[in-house]
C-alpha positions in Angstrom: -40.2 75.8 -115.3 -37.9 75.3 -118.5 -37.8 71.1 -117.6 -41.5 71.3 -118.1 -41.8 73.2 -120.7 -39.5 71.0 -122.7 -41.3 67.9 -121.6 -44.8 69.3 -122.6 -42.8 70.4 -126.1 -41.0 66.6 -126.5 -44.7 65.1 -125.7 -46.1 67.2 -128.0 -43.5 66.3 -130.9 -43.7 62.4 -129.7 -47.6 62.5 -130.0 -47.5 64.0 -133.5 -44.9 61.6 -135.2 -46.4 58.7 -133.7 -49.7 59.7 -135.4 -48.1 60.2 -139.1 -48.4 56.7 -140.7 -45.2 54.7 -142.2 -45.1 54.4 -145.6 -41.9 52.0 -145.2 -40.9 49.0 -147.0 -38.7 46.0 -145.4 -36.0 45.5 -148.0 -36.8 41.6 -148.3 -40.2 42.6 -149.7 -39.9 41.9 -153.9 -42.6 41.2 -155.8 -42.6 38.1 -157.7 -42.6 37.5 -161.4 -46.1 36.3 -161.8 -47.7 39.3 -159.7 -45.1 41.3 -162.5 -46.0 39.8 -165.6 -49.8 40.1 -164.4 -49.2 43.7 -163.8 -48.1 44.3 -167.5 -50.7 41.9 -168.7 -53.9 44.1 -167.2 -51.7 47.2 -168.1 -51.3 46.2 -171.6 -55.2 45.4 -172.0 -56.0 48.4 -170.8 -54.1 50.7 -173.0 -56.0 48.5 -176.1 -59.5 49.1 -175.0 -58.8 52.9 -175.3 -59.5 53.9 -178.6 -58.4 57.5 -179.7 -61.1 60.4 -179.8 -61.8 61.7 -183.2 -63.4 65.2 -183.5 -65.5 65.7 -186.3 -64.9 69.1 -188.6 -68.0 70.7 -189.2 -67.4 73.4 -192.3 -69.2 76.6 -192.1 -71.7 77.2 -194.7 -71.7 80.9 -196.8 -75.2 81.7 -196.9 -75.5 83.0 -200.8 -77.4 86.1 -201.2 
């Protein structure tokens, strides 16, 4: 009875990791300077086209009585 407990447990634990996807990287993967400089390029760009937000004050008015 304990054998197949444990194998229904170590089936149950191989079926979830096997459905968590890899988020790995091979270690021979390097981006290359064009993709880089690219990168920086478009990142660059769009840091200019933002252009700061500027409230306007509005003064409140005394009424004179």
């Amino acid at each position: 009875m304990k054998r197949i407990c444990l194998a229904l447990i170590a089936a149950a634990l191989a079926g979830t990791a096997s459905s968590i996807p890899a988020h790995a990287v091979p270690p021979t993967a390097t981006p290359s300077p064009g993709y880089e400089a690219r990168l920086q390029e478009q990142r660059a760009a769009s840091r200019a086209v933002v252009a700061p937000v500027i409230k306007s004050r509005r003064v409140k008015r005394m009424r004179a009585h």
